[in-house]
C-alpha positions as CSV (number, residue, x, y, z in Angstrom):
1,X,-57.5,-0.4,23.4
2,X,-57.1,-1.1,27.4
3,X,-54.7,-4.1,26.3
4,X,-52.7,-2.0,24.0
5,X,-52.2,1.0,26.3
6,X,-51.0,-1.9,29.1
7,X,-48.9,-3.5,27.0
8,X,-47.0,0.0,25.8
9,X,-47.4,1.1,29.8
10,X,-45.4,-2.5,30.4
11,X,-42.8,-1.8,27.9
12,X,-42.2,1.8,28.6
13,X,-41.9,0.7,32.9
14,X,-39.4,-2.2,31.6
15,X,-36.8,0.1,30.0
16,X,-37.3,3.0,32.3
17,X,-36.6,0.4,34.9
18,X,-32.8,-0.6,32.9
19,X,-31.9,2.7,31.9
20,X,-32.6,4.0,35.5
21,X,-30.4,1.4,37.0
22,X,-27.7,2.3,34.5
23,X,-28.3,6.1,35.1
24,X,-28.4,6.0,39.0
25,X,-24.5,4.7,38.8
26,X,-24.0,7.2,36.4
27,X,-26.2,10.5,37.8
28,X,-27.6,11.4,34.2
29,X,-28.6,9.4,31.3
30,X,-29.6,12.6,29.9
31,X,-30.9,12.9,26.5
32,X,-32.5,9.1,26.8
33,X,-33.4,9.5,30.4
34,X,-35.3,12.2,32.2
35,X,-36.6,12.6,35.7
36,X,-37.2,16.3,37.3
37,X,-39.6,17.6,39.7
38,X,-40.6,20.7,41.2
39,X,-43.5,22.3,44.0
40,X,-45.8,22.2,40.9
41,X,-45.2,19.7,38.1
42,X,-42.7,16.3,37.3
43,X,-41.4,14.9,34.6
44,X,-40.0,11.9,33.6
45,X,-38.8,10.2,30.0
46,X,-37.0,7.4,28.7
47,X,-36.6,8.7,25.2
48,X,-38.2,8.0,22.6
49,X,-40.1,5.4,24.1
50,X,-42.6,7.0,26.9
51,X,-42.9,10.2,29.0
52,X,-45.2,11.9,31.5
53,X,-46.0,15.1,32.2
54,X,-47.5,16.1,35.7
55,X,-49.4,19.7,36.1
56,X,-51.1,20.7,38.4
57,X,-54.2,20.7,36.2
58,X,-53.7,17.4,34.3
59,X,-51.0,15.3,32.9
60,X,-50.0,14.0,29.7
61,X,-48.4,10.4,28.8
62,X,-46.9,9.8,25.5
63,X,-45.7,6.6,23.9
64,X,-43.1,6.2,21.0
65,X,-45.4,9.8,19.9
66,X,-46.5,10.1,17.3
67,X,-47.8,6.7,17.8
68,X,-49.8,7.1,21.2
69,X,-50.3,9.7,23.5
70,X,-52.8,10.1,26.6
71,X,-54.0,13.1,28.4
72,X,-55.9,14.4,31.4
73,X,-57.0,17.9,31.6
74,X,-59.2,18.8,35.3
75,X,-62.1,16.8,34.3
76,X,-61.4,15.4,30.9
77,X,-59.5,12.7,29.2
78,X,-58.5,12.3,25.7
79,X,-55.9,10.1,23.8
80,X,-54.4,9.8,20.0
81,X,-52.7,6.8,18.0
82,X,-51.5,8.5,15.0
83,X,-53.6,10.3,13.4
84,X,-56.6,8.2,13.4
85,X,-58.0,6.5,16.5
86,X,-59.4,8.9,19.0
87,X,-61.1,9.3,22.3
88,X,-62.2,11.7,24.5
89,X,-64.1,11.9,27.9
90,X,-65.5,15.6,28.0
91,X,-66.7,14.7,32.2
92,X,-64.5,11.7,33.0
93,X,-65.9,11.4,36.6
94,X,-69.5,11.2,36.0
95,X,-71.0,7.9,35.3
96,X,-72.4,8.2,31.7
97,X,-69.8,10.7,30.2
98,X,-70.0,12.6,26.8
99,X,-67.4,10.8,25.0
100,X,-66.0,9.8,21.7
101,X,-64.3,6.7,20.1
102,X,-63.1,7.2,17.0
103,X,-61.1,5.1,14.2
104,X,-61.7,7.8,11.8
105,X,-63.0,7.2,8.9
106,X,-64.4,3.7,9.9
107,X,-65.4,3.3,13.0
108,X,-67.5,5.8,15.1
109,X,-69.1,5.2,19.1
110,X,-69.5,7.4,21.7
111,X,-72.4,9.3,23.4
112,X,-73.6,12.6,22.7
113,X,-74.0,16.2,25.0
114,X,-77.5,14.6,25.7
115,X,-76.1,11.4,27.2
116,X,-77.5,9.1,23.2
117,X,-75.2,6.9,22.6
118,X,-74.0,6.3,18.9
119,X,-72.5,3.8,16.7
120,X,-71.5,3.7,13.0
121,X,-69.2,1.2,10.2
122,X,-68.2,3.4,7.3
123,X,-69.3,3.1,5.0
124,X,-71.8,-0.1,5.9
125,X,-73.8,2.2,8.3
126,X,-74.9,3.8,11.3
127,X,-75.0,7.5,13.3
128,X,-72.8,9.7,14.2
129,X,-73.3,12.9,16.4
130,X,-71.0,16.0,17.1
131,X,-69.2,15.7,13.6
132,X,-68.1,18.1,10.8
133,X,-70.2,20.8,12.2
134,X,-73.3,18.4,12.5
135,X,-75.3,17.6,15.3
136,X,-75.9,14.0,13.3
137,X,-75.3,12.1,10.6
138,X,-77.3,9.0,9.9
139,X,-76.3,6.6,6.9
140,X,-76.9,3.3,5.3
141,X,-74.3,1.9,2.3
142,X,-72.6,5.3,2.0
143,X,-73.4,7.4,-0.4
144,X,-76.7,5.6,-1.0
145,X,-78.4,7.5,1.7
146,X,-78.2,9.7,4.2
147,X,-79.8,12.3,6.9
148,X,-77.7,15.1,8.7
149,X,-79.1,17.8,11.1
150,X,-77.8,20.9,12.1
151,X,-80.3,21.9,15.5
152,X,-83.4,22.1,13.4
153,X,-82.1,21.9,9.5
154,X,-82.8,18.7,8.6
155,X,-80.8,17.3,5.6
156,X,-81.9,14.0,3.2
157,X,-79.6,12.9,0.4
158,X,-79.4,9.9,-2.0
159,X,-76.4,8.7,-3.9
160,X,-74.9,11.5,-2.4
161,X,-74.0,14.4,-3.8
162,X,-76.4,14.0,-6.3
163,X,-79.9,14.6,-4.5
164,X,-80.6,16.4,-1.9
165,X,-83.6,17.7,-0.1
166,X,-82.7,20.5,3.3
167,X,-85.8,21.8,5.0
168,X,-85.8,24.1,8.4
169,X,-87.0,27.6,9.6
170,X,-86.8,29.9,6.6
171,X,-84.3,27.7,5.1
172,X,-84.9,25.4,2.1
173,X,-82.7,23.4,-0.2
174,X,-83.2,21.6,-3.0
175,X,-80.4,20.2,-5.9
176,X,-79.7,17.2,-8.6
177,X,-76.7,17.8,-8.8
178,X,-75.2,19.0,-11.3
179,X,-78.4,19.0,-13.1
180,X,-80.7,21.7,-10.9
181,X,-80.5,23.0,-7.7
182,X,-82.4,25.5,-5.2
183,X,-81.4,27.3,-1.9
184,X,-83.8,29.8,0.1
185,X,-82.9,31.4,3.0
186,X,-85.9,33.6,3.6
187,X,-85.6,37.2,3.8
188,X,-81.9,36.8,2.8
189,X,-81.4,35.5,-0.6
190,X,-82.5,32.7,-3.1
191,X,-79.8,30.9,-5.2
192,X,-80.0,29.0,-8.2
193,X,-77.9,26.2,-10.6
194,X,-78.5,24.3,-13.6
195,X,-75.9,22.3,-15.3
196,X,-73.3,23.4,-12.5
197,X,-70.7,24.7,-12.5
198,X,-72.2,26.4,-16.1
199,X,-75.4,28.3,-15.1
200,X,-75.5,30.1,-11.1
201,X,-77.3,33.1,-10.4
202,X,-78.7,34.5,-6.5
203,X,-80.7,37.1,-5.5
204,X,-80.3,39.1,-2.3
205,X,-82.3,40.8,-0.1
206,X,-80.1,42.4,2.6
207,X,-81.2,46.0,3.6
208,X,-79.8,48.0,2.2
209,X,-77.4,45.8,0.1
210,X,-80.3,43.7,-2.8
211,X,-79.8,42.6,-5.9
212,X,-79.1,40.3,-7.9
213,X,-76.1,37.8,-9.3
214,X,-75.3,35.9,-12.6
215,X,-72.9,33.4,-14.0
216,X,-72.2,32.3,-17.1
217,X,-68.8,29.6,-16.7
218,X,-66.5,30.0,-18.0
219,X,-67.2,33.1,-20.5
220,X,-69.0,35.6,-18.1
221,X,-71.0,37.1,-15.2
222,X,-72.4,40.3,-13.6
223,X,-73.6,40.9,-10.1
224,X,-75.6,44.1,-9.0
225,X,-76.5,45.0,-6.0
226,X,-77.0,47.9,-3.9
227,X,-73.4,49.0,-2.8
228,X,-71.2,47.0,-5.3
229,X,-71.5,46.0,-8.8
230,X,-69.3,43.4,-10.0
231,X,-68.4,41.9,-13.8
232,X,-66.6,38.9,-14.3
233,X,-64.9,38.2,-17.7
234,X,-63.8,34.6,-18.0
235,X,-64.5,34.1,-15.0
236,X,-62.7,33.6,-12.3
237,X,-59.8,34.9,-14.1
238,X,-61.2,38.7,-14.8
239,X,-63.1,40.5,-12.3
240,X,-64.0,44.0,-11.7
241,X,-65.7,45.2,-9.2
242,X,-67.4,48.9,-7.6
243,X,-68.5,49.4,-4.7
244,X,-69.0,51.5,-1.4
245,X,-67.4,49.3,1.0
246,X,-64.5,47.8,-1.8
247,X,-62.9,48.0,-5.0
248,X,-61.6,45.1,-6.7
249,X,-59.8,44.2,-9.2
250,X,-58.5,40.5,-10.8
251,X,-56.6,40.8,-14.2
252,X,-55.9,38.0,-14.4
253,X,-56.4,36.2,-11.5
254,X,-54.6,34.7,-9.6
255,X,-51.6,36.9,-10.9
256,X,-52.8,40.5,-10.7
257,X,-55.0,41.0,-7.8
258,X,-55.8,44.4,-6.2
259,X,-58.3,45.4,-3.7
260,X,-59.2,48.0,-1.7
261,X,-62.3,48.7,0.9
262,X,-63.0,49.5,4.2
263,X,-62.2,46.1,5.9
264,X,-58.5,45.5,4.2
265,X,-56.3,46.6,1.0
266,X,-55.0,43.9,-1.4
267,X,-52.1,44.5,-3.8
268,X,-50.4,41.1,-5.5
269,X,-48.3,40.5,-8.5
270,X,-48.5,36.6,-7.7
271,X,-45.9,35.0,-7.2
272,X,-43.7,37.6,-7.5
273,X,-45.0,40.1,-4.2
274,X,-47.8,41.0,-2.7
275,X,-49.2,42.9,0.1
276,X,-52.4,42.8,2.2
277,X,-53.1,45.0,5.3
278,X,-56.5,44.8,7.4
279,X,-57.9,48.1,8.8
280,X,-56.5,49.6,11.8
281,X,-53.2,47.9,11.4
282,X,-54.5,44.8,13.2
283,X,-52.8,42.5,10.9
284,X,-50.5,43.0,7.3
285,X,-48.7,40.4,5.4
286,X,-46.4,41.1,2.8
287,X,-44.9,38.0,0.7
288,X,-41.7,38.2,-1.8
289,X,-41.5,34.8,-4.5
290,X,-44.5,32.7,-2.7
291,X,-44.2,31.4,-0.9
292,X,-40.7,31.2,-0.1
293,X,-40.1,35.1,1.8
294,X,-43.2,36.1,3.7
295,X,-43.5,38.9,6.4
296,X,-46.5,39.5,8.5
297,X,-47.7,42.2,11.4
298,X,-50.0,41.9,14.2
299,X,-51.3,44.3,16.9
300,X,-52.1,42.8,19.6
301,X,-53.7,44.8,23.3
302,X,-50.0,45.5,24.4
303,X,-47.8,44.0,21.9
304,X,-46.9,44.1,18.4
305,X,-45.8,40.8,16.7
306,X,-43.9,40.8,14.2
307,X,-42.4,37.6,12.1
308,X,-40.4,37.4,8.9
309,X,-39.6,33.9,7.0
310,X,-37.3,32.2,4.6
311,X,-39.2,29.4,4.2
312,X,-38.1,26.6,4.9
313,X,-34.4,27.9,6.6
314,X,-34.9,30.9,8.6
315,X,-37.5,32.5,10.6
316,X,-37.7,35.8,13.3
317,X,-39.8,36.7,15.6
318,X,-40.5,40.0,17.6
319,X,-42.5,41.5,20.1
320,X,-42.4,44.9,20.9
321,X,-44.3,46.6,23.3
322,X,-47.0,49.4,22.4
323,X,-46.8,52.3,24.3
324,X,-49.0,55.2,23.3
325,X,-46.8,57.8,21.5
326,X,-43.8,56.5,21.2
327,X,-42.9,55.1,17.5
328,X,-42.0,51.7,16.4
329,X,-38.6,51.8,16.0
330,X,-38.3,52.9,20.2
331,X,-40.3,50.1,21.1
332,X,-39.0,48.3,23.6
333,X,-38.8,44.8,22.6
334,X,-40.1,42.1,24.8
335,X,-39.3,38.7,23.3
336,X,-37.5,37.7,20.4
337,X,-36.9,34.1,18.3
338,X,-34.9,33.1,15.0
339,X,-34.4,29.7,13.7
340,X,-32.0,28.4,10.9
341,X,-33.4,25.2,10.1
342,X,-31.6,22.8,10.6
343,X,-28.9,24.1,12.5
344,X,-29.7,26.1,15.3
345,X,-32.4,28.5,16.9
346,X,-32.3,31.2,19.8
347,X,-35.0,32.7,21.7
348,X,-36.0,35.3,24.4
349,X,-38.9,36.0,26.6
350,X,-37.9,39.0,29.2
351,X,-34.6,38.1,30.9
352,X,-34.9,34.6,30.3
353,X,-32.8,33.3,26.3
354,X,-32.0,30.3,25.0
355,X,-29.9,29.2,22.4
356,X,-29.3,25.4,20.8
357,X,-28.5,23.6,17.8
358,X,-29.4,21.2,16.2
359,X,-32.9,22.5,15.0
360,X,-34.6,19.7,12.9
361,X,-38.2,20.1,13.8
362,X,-39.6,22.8,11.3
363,X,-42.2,24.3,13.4
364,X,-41.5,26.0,16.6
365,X,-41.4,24.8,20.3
366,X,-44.0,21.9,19.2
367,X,-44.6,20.7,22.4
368,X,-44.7,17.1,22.0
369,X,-42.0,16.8,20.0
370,X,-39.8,19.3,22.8
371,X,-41.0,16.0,25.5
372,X,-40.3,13.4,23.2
373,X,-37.3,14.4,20.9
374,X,-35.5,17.8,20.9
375,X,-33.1,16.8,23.0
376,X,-32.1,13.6,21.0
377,X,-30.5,16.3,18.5
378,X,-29.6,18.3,20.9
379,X,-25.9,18.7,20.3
380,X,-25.3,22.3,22.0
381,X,-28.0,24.1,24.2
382,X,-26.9,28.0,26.6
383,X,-29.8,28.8,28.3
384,X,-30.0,32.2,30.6
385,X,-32.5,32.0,33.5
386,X,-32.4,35.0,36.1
387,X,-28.5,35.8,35.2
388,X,-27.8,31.9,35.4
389,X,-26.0,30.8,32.3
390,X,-26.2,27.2,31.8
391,X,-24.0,25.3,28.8
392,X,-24.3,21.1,27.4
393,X,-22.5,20.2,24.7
394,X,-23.1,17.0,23.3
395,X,-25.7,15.6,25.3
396,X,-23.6,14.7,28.9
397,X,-20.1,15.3,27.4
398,X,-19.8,18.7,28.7
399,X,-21.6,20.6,31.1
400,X,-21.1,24.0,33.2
401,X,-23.5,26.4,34.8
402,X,-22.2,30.2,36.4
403,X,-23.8,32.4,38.7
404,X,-22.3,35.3,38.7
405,X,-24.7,37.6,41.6
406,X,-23.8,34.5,44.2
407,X,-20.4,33.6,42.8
408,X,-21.2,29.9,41.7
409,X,-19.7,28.4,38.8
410,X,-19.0,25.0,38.1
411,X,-18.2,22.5,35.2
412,X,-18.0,18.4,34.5
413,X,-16.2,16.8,31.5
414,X,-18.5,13.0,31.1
415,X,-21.0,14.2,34.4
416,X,-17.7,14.1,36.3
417,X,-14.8,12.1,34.8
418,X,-12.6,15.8,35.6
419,X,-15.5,18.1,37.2
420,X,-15.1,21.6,39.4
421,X,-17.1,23.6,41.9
422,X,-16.7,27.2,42.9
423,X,-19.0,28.2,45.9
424,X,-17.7,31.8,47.3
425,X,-14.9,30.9,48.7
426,X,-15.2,27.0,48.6
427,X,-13.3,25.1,46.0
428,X,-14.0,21.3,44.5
429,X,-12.2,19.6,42.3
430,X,-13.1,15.9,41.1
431,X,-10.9,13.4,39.3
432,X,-12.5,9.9,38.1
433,X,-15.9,10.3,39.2
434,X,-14.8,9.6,43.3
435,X,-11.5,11.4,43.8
436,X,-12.3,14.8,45.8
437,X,-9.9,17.3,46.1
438,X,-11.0,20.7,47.8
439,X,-13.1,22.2,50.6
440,X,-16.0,20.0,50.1
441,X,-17.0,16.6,48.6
């Protein structure tokens, strides 16, 4: 891996080393070449080949991405190829760090929160810790056998999934599958299979909500318990259910589908519209022709979000700020983002916007692909920062920025085949890159 990351360093150093030479003569390079610092952070590209991204807690490298990238976060270091190799150095400066080095799904080595090391060959064998919600996984000629353990739940299983034997405190589990199968969780239920998925039934012993479940696939089923009772009819296209806490409805599922309860209401005639709202208003989602026009709602501490979608061409997003009685619609809003994919998008946060087209990444401000290859497709981009309107068309063809509080404005056709300056009273005009003509040079 070291000889790989020096040999993409190398290359990445190379052309950053041509294209700043060429870009030096030239002042920009910009989209293909990118070097800007401030107080707290750098940056520097040569796109798409490589970047790096100083902060003041960490930085990030990325070559060709997605192919490799690198980061450093305070104490930890992590990197990507793809979306298969992995590694990751949780305390980078001690000696024996927790770490993983992953080529998933074959190969597996690192060493665990309790300094073991680990090594497995999928599927020829070995261990692996700190994966898919396990503390380990032990294996020999996957699926022949294997043991998993979850802090004290120890798991056995041969030809897996077919036998499996789960022991730990109050908890035991026990299946052939699909033939039998047993799981006990004491004092909260028992569950039981045979022939699965034909034969299930549970029993509960919640306080307060017991009883017991059945079901027959794929003719029928009944669960009762203390606060809901429940009948499925072909299941799990027919339910009905009453209860204290919910009522529910499925007739047939996944087309007609209504609930409603204490925790959130449920109303869809799938695919045609559908609601669902969560209690208190913390979150609704209403969806016209899924899953193409969607609308969803969240209340946040201060804010209300609020985002509509065409998908895949349009998108809006709003946050308005929650003040105690005044009503949504004299909300003052806060930020605010729209994107026609592919053409363009515009966004605001406060006094700051920003507008741009082309659009081609379907997901918003992803940041790696921002570092790596927004601005390729960047064809226009007007960007407002503190009253500062900045405007680049086609990459370096066109540029101009105006400050109207100190009376700055400027502009440069080619970074300054014809460019002008406005400063207050001083005047610059520039002719072929070197011919001055004004109160300052």
């Amino acid at each position: 891996m070291a000889g790989k990351q020096a040999v993409l360093y190398g290359f990445a150093l190379l052309a950053a080393a041509v294209v700043s030479t060429t870009a030096a003569a030239a002042g920009s390079f910009n989209p293909f070449y990118d070097n800007a610092q401030t107080d707290e952070s750098s940056f520097f590209a040569v796109r798409p080949f490589y970047s790096h991204t100083v902060v003041e807690e960490g930085q990030i490298r990325d070559y060709c991405w997605p192919l490799y990238s690198r980061k450093e976060f305070k104490d930890e270091q992590s990197s990507r190829a793809l979306f298969f190799w992995y590694t990751h150095k949780f305390d980078a400066k001690k000696e024996s760090p927790r770490q993983r080095n992953w080529l998933i799904p074959v190969y597996f080595q690192g060493r665990d929160v309790n300094g073991k090391n680990y090594f497995a060959l999928f599927p020829l064998g070995g261990t692996i810790r700190e994966f898919l919600g396990r503390d380990e996984i032990a294996f020999v000629l996957f699926p022949a056998f294997g043991k998993s353990r979850i802090n004290d739940v120890k798991t056995t299983s041969v030809l897996w999934p077919v036998y499996s034997h789960t022991r730990g405190t109050g908890i035991q589990r026990d299946r052939v599958f699909p033939i039998a199968g047993k799981s006990v969780l004491e004092g909260k239920y028992e569950k039981h299979f045979v022939l699965w998925p034909f034969w299930t039934s549970a029993e509960y012993f919640y306080p307060g909500d017991s009883g017991k479940t059945w079901l027959l696939f794929p003719f029928c089923g009944r669960a009762k318990m203390d606060q809901e009772s429940t009948f499925w009819l072909i299941p799990p296209f027919f339910r009905f259910t009453d209860g204290v806490r919910r009522d529910q409805l499925c007739c047939p599922w996944p087309f007609i589908q209504k609930v409603e309860g204490e925790k959130y209401d449920k109303f869809y005639i799938w695919p045609l519209w559908g609601e669902k709202k969560f209690a208190g208003g913390v979150y609704s989602r209403t969806f016209l022709l899924w899953p193409f026009l969607s609308s969803e709602k969240t209340e946040k501490a201060n804010v209300t979000k609020t985002r509509r979608m065409a998908v895949p061409f349009f998108s809006l997003e709003r946050g308005l700020l929650r003040e105690e009685g005044v009503l949504e619609k004299d909300r003052k809003e806060v930020s605010r983002y729209w994107r026609i994919w592919p053409l363009m998008s515009w966004q605001r946060e406060g006094d700051t916007s920003r507008f741009r087209m082309l659009e081609l990444w379907p997901i918003k401000n992803s940041p790696p692909v921002e570092r790596n290859w927004v601005p390729l497709w960047t064809l226009y981009k007007r960007t407002n920062t503190d009253g500062v309107v900045r405007k680049d068309v086609m990459w370096f063809a066109w540029h101009s920025e105006n400050a109207p509080s100190v009376a700055r404005k400027e502009w440069s056709l080619l970074k300054g085949l014809v460019a002008y300056k406005r400063d207050s009273d001083a005047q610059n005009l520039r002719i072929l890159y070197f011919m001055n003509f004004g109160d300052r040079e």
